[in-house]
N, C-alpha and C positions, 0 to 999 in steps of 0.2 A: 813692083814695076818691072818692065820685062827688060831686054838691054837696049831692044829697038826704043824704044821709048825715051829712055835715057840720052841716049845717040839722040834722036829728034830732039828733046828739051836741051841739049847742051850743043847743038849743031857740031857734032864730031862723029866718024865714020866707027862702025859694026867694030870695023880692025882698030881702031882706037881704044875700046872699053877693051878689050881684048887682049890686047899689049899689057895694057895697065892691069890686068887681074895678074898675069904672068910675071908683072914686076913687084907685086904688094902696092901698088898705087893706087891713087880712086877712090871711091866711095866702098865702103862696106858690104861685100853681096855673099849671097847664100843658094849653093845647091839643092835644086828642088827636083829630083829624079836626074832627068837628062837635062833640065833646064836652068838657067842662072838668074836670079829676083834680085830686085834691091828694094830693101822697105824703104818707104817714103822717107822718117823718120830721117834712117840713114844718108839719104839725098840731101833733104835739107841740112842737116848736119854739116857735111861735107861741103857745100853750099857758102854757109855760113862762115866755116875755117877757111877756105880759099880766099870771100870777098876779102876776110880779116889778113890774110895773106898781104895780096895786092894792094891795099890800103896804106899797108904799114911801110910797103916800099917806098 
């Protein structure tokens, strides 16, 4: 999945996914040439630990 994608499915801006790669935050991603991926897997993943996050507050 591409980051714009990401940003659309989580309603959070370009500069958001962005910060959070430079912080070790977020989901899992991987350099593909000049471009940033995130396997779905790892989405949901990440996904899943967050909801349990919030939950347990």
């Amino acid at each position: 999945m591409t980051e714009r994608q990401i940003a659309v499915r989580w309603k959070v801006s370009l500069k958001t996914l962005r910060r959070w790669r430079l912080d070790n935050e977020g989901p899992l991603w991987h350099k593909l040439f000049h471009h940033v991926r995130y396997h779905e897997a790892d989405i949901l993943e990440f996904e899943r630990q967050s909801a349990q996050h919030w939950m347990a507050m």
